[in-house]
C-alpha positions in Angstrom: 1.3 -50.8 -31.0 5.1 -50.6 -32.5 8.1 -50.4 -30.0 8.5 -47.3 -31.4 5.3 -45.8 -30.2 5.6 -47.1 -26.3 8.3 -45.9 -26.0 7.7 -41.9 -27.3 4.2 -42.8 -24.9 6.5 -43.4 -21.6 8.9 -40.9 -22.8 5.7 -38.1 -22.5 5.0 -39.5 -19.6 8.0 -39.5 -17.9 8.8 -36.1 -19.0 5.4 -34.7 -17.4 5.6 -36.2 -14.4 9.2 -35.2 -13.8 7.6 -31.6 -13.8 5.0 -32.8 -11.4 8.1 -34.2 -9.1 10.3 -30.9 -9.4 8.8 -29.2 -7.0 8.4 -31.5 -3.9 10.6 -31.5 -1.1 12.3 -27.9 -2.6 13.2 -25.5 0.4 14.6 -22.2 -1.4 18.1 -21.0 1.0 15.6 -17.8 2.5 13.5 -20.5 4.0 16.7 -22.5 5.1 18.9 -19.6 6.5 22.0 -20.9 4.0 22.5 -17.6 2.3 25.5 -18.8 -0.5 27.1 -15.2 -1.9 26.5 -14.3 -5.4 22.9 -16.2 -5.4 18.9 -15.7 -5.8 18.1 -16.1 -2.2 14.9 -18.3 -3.7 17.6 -20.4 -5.4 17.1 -24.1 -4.0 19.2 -24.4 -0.7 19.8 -28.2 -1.6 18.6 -30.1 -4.6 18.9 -34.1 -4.9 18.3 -34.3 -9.2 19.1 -37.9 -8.7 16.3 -38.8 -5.7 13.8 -36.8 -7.8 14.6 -38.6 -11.3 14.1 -42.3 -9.3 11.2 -40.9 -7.9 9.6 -39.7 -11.6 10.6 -43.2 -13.2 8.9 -45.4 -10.9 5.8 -42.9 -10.9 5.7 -42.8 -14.6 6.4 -46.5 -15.0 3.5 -47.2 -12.6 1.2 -44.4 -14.9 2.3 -46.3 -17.9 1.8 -49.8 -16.9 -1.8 -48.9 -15.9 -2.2 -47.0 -19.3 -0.9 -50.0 -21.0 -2.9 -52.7 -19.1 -5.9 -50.6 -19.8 -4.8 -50.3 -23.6 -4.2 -53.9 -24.0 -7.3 -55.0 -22.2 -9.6 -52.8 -24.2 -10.4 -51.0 -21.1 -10.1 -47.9 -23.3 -11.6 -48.5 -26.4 -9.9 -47.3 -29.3 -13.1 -45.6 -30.9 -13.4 -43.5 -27.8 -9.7 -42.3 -27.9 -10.1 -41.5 -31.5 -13.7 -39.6 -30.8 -12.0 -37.2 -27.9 -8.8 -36.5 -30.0 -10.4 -34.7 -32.6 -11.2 -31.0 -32.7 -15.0 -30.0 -31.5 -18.0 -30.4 -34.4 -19.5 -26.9 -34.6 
């Protein structure tokens, strides 16, 4: 597997689980009580974009390394990802 191709892998993965992350932890400022003026009371009372993007790298990097080790040990054999990539046979 080519450099190339890891890392676009861990890049999908990354970006999927950040969207898995987004959500955790998020209290909007109705549920707070910290109405801000000129706001979408469901707006996010606090957000911590930094917490949550540590969080999504060592959850993806964990995904990956499985993926990888799996990959590498032919745990996953390569016949078997090709056969349930393709489309249906009628």
């Amino acid at each position: 597997m080519s450099t190339t191709t890891v890392v676009a892998i861990y890049f999908l993965i990354w970006w999927i689980t950040l969207f898995a992350v987004l959500p955790f932890g998020v209290r909007s400022q109705h549920e707070s009580g910290a109405f801000e003026t000129g706001t979408d009371p469901g707006a996010p009372a606090s957000h911590v974009m930094w917490r949550k993007l540590g969080y999504t790298t060592v959850i993806a990097t964990v995904i990956f390394g499985l993926l990888y080790f799996a990959y590498t040990r032919d745990l996953i054999p390569f016949d078997f990802l090709r056969r349930i990539s393709q489309p249906p046979h009628s």
